[in-house]
RODRENDREN-939537 format. One record per atom (N, C-alpha, C, O): residue number from 1; atom name; y, x, z. Coordinates in steps of 0.001 Angstrom, whole numbers, padded with zeros to 6 digits, m for minus. Atoms other than C-alpha are relative to their C-alpha. Layout:
N
+-----+------+---------+---------+---------+
:   n : atom :      yy :      xx :      zz :
+-----+------+---------+---------+---------+
: NUM :   CA :       Y :       X :       Z :
...
+-----+------+---------+---------+---------+
***
This chain:
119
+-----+------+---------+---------+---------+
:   n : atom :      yy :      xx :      zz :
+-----+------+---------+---------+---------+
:   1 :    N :  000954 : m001024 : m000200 :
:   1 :   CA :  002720 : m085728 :  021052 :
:   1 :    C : m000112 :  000892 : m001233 :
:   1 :    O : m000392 :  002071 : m001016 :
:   2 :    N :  000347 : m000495 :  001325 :
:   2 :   CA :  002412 : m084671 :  017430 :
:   2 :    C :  001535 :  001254 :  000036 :
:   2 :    O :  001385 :  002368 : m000465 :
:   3 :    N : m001200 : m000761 :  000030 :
:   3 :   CA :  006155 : m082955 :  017911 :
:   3 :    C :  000066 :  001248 :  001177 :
:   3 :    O :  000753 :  002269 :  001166 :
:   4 :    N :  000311 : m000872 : m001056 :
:   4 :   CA :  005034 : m081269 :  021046 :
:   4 :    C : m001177 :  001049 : m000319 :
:   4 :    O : m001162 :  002105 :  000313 :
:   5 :    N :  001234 : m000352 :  000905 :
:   5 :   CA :  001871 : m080034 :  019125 :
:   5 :    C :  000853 :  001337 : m001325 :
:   5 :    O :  000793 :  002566 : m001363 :
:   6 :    N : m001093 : m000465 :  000994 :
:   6 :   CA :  004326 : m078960 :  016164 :
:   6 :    C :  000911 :  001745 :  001124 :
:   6 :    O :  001013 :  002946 :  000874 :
:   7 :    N : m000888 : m000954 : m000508 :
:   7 :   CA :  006452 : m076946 :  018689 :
:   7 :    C : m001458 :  000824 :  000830 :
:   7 :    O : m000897 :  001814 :  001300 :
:   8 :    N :  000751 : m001097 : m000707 :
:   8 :   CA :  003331 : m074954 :  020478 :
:   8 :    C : m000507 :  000636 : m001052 :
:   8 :    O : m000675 :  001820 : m000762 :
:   9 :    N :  000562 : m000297 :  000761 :
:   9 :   CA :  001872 : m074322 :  017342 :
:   9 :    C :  001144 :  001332 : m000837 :
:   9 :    O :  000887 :  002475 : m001217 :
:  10 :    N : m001016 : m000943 :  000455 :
:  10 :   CA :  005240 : m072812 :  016023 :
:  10 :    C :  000647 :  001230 :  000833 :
:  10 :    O :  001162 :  002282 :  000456 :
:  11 :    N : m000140 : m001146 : m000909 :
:  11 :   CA :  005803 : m070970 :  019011 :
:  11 :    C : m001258 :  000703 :  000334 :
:  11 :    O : m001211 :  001511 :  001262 :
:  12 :    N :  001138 : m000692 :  000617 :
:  12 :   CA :  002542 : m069722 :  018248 :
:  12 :    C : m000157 :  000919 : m000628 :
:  12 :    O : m000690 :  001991 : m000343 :
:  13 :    N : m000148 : m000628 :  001138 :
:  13 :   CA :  003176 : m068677 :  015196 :
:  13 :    C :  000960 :  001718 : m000088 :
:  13 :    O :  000739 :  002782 : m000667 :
:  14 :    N : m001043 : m000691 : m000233 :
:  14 :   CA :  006400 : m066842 :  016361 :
:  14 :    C :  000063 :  001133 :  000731 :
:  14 :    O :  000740 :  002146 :  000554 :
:  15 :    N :  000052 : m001100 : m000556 :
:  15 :   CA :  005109 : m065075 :  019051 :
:  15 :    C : m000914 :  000765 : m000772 :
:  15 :    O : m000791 :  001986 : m000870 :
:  16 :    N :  001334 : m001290 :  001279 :
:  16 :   CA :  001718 : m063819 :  016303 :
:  16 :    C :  001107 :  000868 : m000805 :
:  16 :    O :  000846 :  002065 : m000929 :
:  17 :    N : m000365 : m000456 :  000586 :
:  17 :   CA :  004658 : m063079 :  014232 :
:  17 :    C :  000881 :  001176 :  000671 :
:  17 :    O :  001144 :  002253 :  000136 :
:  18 :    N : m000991 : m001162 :  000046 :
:  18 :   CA :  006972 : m061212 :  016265 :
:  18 :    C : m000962 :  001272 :  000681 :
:  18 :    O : m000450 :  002300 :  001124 :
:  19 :    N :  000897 : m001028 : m000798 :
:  19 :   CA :  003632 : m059175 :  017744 :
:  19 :    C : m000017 :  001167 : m001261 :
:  19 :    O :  000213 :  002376 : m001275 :
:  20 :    N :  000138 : m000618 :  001099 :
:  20 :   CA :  003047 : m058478 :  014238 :
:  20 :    C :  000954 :  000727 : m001044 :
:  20 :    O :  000594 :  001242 : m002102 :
:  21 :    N : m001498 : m000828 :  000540 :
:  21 :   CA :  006953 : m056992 :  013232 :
:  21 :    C : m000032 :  001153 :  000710 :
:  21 :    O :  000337 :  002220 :  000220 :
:  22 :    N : m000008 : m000901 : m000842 :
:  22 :   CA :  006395 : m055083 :  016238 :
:  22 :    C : m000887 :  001193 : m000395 :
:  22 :    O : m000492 :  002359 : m000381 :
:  23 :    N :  000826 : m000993 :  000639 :
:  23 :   CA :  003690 : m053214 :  014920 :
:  23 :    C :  000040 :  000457 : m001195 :
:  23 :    O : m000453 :  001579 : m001310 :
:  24 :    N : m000114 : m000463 :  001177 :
:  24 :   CA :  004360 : m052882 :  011377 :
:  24 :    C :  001552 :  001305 :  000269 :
:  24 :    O :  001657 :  002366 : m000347 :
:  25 :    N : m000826 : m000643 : m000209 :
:  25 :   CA :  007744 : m051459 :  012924 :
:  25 :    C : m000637 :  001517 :  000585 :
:  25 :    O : m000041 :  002528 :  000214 :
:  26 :    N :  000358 : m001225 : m000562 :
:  26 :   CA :  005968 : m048616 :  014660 :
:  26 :    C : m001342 :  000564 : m000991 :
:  26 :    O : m001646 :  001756 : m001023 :
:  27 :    N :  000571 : m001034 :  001114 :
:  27 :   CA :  003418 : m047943 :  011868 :
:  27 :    C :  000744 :  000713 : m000919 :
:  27 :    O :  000465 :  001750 : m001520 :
:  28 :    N : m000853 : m000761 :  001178 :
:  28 :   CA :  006661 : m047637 :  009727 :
:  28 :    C :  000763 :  001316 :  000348 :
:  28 :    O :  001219 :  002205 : m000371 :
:  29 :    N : m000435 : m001637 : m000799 :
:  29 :   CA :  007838 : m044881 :  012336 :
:  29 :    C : m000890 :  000862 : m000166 :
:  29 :    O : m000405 :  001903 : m000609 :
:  30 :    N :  001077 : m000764 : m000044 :
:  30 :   CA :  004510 : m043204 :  012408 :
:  30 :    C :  000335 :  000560 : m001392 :
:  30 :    O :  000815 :  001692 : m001462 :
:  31 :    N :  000078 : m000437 :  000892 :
:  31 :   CA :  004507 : m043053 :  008815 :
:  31 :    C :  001207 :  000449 : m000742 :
:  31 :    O :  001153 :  000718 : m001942 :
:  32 :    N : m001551 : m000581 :  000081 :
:  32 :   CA :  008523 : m041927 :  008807 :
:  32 :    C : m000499 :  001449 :  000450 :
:  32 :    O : m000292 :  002443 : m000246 :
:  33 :    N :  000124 : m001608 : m000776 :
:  33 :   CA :  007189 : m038828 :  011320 :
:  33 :    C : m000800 :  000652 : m001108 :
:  33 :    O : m000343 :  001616 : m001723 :
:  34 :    N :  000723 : m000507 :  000605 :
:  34 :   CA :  004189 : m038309 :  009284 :
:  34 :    C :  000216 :  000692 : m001701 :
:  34 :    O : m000287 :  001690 : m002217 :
:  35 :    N : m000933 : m000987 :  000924 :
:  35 :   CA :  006310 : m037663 :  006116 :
:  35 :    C :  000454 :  001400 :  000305 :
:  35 :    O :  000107 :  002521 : m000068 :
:  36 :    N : m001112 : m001032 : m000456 :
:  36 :   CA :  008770 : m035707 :  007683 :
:  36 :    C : m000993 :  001290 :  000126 :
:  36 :    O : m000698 :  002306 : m000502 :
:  37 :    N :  001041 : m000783 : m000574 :
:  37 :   CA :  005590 : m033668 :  009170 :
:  37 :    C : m000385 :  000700 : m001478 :
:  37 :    O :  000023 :  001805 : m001838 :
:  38 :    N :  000022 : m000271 :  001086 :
:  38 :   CA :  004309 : m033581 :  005833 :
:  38 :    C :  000541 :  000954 : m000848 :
:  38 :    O : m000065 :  001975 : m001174 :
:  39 :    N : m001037 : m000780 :  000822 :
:  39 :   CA :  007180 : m032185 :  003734 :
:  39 :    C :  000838 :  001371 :  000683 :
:  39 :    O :  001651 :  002123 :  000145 :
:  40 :    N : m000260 : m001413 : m000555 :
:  40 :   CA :  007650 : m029409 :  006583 :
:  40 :    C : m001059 :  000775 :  000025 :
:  40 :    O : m000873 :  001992 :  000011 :
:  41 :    N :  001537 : m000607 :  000761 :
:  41 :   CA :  003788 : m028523 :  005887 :
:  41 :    C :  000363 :  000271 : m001512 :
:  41 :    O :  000352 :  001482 : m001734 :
:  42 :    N : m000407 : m000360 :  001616 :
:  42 :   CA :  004705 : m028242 :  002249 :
:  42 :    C :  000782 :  001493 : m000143 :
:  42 :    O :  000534 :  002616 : m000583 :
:  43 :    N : m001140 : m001384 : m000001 :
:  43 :   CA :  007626 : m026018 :  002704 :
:  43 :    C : m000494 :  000803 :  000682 :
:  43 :    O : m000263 :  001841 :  000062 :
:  44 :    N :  000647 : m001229 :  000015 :
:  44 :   CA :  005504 : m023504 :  004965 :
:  44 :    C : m000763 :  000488 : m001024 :
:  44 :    O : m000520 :  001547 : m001603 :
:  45 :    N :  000862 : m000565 :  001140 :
:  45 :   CA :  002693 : m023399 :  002480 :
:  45 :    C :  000426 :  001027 : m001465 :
:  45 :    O : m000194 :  001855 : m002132 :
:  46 :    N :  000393 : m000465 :  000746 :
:  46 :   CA :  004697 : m022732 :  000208 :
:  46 :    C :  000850 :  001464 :  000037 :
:  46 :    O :  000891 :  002288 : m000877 :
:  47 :    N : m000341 : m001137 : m000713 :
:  47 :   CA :  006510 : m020048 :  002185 :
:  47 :    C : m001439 :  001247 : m000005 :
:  47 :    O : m001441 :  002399 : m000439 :
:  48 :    N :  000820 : m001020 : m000346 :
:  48 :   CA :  003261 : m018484 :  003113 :
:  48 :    C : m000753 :  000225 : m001285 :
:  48 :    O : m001265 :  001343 : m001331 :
:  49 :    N : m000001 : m000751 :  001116 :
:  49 :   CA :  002235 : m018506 : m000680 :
:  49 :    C :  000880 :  000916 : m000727 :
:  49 :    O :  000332 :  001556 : m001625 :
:  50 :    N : m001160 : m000968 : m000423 :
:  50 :   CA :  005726 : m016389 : m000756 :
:  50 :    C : m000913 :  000955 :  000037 :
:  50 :    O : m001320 :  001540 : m000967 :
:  51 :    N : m000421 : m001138 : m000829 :
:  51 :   CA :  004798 : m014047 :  001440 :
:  51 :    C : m001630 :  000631 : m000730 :
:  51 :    O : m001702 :  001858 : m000787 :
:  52 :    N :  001590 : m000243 :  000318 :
:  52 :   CA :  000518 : m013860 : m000058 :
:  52 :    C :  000839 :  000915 : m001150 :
:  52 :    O :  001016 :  002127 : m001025 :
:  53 :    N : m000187 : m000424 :  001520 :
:  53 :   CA :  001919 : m013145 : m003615 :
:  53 :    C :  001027 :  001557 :  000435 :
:  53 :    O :  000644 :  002585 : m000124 :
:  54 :    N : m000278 : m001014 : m000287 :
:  54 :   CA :  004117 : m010484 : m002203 :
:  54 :    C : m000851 :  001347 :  000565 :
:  54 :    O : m000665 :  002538 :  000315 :
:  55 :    N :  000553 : m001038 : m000814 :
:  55 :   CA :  001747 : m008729 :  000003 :
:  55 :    C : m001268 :  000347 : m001223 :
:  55 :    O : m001497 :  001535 : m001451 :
:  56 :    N :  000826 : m000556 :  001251 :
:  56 :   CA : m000910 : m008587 : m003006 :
:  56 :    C :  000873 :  000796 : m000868 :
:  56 :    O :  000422 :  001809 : m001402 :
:  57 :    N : m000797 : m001230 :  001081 :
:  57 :   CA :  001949 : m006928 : m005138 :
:  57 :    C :  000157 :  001311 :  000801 :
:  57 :    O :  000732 :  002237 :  000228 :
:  58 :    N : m000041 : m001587 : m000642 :
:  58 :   CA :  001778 : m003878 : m002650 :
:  58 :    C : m001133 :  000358 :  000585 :
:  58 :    O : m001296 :  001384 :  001247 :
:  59 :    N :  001637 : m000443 : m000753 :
:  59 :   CA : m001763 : m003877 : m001532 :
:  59 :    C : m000850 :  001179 : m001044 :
:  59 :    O : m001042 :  000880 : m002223 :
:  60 :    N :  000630 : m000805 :  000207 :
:  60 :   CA : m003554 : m001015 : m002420 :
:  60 :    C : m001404 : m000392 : m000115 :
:  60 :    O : m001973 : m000863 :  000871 :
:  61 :    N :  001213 :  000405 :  000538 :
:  61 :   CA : m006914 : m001630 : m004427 :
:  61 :    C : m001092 :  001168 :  000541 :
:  61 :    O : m000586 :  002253 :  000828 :
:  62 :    N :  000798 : m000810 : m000372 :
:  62 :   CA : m010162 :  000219 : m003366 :
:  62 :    C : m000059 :  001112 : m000846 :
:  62 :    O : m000241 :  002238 : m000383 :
:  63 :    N :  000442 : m000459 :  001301 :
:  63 :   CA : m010528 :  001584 : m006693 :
:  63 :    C :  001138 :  001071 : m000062 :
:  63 :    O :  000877 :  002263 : m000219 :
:  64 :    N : m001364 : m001072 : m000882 :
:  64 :   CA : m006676 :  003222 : m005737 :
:  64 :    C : m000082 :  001191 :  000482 :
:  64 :    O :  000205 :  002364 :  000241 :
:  65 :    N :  000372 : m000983 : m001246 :
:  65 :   CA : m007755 :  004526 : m003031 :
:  65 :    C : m000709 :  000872 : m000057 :
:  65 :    O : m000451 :  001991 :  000385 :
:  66 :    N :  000785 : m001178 :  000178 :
:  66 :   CA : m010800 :  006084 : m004095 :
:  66 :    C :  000288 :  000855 : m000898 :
:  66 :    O : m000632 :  001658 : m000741 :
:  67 :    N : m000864 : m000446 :  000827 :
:  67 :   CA : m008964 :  007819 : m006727 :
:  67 :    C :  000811 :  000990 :  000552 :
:  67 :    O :  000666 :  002184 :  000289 :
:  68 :    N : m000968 : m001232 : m001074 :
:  68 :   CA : m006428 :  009644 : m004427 :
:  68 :    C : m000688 :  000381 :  000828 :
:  68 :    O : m000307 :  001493 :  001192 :
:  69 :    N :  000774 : m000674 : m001079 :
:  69 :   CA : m008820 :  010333 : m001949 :
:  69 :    C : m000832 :  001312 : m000472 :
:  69 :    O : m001198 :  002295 :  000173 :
:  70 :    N :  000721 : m001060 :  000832 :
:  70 :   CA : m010535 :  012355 : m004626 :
:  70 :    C :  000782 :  000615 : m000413 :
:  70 :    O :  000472 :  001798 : m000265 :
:  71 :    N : m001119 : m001298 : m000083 :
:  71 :   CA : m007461 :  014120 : m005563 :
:  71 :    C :  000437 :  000649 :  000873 :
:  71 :    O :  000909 :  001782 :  000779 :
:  72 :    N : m000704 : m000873 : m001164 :
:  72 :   CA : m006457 :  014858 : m002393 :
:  72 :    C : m001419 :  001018 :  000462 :
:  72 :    O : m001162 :  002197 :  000708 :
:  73 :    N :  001305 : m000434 : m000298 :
:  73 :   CA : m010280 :  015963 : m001549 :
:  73 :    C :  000014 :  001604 : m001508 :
:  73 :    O : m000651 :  002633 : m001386 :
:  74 :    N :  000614 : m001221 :  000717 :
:  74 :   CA : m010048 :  018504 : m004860 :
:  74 :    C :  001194 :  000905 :  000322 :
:  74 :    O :  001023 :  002065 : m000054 :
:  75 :    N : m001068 : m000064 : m000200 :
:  75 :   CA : m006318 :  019157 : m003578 :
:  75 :    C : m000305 :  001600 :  000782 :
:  75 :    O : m000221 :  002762 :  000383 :
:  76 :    N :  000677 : m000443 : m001063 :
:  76 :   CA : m007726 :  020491 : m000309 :
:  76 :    C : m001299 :  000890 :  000105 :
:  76 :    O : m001787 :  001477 :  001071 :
:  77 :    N :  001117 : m001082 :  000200 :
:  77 :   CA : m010624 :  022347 : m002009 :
:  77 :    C :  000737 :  001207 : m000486 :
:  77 :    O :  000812 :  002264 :  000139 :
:  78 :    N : m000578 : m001022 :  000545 :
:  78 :   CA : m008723 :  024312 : m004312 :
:  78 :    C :  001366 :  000873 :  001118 :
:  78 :    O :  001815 :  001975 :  000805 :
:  79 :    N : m001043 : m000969 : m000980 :
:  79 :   CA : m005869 :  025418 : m000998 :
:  79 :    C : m001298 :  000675 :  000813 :
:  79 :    O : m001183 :  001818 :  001255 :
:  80 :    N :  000789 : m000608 : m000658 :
:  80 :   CA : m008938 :  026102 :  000614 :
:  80 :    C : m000850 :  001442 : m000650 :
:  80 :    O : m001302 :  002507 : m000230 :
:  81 :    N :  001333 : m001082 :  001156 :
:  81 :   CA : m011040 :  028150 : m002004 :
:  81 :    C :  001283 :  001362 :  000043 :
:  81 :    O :  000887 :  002526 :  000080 :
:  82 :    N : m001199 : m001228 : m000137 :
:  82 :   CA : m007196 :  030457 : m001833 :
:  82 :    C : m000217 :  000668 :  000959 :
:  82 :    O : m000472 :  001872 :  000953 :
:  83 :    N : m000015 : m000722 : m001309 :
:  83 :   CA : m007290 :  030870 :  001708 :
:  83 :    C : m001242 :  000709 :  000480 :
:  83 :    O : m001195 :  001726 :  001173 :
:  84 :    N :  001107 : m000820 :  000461 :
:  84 :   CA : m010824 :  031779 :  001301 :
:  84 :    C : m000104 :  001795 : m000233 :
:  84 :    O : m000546 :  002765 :  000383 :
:  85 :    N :  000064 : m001374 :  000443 :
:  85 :   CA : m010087 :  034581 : m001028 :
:  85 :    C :  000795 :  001056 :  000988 :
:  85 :    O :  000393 :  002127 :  001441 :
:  86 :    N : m000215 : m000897 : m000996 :
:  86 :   CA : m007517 :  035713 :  001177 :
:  86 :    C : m000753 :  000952 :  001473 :
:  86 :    O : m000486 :  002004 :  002055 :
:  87 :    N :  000748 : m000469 : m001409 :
:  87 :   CA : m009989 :  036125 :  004180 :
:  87 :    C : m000869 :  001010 : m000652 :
:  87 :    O : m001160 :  002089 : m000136 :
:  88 :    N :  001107 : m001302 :  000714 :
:  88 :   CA : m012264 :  038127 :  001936 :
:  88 :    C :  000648 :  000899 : m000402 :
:  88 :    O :  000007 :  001949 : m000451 :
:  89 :    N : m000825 : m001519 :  000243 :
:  89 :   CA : m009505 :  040629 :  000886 :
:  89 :    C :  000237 :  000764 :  001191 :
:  89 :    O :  000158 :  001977 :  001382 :
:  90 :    N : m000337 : m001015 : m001019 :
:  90 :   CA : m008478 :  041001 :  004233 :
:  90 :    C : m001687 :  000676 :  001061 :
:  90 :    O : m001805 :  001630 :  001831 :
:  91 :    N :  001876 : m000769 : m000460 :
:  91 :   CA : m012727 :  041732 :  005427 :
:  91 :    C :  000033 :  000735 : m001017 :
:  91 :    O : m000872 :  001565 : m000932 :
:  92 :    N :  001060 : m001479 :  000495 :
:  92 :   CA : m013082 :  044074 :  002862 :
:  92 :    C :  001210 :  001102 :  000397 :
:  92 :    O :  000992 :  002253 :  000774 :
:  93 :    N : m000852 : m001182 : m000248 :
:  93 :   CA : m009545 :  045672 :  003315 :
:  93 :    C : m000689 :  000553 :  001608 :
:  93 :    O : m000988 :  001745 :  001685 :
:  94 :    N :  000249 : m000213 : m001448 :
:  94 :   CA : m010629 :  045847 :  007177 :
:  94 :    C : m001162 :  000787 :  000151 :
:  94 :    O : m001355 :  001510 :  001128 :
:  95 :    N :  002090 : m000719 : m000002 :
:  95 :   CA : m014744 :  047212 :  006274 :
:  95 :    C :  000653 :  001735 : m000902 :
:  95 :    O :  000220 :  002877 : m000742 :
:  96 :    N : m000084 : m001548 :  000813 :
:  96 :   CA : m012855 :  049993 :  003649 :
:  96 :    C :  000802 :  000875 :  001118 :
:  96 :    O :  000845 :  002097 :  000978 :
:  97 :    N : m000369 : m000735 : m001208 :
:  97 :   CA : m010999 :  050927 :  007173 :
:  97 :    C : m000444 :  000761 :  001058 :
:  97 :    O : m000064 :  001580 :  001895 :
:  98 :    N :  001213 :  000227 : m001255 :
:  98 :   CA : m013960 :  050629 :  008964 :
:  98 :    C :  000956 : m000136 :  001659 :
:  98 :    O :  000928 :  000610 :  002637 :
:  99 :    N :  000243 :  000887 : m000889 :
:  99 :   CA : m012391 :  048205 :  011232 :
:  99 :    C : m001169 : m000787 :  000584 :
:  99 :    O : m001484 : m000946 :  001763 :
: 100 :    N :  001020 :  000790 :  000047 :
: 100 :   CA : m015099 :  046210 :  010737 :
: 100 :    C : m001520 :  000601 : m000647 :
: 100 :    O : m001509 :  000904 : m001840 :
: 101 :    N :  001221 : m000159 : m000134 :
: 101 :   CA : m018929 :  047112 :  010880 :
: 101 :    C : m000585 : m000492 : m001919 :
: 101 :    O :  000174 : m000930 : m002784 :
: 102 :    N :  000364 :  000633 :  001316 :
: 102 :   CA : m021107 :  046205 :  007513 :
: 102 :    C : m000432 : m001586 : m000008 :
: 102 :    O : m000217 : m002519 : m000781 :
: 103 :    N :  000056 :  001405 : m000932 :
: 103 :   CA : m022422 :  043388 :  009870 :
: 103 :    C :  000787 : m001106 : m000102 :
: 103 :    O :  000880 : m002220 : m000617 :
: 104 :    N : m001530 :  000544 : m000188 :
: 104 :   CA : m019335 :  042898 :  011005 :
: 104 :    C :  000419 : m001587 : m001209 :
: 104 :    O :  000389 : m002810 : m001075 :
: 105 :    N : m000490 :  000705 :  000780 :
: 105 :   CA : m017952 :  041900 :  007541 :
: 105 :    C : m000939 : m000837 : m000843 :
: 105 :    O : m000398 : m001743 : m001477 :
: 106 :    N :  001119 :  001204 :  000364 :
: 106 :   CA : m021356 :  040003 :  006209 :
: 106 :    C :  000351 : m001167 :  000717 :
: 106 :    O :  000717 : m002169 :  000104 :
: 107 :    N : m000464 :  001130 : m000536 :
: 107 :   CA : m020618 :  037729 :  008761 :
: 107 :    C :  000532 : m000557 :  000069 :
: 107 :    O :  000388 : m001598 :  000710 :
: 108 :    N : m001290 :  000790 :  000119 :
: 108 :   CA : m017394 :  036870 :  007814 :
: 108 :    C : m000591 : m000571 : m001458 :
: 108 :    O : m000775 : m001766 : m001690 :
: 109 :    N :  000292 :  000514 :  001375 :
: 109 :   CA : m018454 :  036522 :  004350 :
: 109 :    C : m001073 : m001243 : m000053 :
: 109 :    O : m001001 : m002172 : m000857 :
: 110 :    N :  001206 :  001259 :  000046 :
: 110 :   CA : m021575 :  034154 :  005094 :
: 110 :    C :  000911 : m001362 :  000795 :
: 110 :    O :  000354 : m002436 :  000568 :
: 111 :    N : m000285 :  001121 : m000681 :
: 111 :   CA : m019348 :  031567 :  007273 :
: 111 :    C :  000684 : m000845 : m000908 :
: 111 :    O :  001349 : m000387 : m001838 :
: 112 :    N : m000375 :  000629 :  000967 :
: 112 :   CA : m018482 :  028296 :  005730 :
: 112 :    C :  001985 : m000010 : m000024 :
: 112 :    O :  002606 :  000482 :  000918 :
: 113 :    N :  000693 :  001130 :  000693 :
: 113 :   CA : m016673 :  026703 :  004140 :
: 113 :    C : m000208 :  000195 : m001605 :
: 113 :    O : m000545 : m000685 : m002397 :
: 114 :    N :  000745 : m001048 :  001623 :
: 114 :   CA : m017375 :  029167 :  000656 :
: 114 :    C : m000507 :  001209 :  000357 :
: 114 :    O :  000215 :  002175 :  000110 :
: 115 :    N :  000897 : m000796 : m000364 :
: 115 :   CA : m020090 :  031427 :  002021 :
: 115 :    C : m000183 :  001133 : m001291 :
: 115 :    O : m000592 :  000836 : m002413 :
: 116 :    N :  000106 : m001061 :  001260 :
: 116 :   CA : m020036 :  034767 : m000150 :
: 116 :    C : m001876 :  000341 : m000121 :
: 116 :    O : m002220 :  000431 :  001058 :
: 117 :    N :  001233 : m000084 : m000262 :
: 117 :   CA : m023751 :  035292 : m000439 :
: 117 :    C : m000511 :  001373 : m000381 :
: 117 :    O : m000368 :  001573 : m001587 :
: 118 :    N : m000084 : m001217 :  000168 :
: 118 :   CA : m024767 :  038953 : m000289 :
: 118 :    C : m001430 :  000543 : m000443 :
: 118 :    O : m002176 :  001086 :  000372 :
: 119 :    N :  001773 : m000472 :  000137 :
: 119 :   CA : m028282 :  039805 : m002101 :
: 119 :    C :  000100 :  001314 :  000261 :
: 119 :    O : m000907 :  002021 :  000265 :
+-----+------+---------+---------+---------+
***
């Protein structure tokens, strides 16, 4: 009895043990994928720190921006303030024709966007 005892106990043992190969075998897969997973997370990151550090070297700062916006804004005053004068040479050439009324050419002169102002 003691040898029959011996052998259930060991086939006991054998089947706890081979339950327990079985599972260490598939945590050691898990944690094979979970590498692998891992070290292809790595290599995007550090792809998409790549691509960050690039796109900050061409990004345009506010401070930029407001800067050219104000050159282009005095750009656009000064073609304007020209075309201006032109409109007022050609109202007075047009009033010394008397094309145009005295009215007439006040009215051209008061419209924006540099209003001549006539006391």
């Amino acid at each position: 009895m003691e040898d029959e005892a011996k052998k259930e106990i060991l086939e006991a043992i054998n089947v706890f043990s081979s339950a327990v190969d079985k599972q260490f075998g598939e945590i050691k897969s898990e944690m094979t994928e979970m590498k692998s997973e891992m070290t292809e997370m790595k290599s995007e990151m550090t792809e998409m720190k790549s691509e960050m550090t690039e796109m900050k070297s061409v990004m345009v700062t506010k401070d930029f921006l407001q800067d050219q916006l104000g050159l282009l804004k005095g750009d656009l005053t000064v073609m304007m303030r020209g075309e201006n004068k032109k409109i007022i040479a050609l109202v007075e050439i047009m009033e010394k024709k008397q094309l145009l009324t005295r009215d007439e050419a006040r009215a051209f002169y008061e419209m924006e966007p540099f209003p001549k102002l006539m006391i």
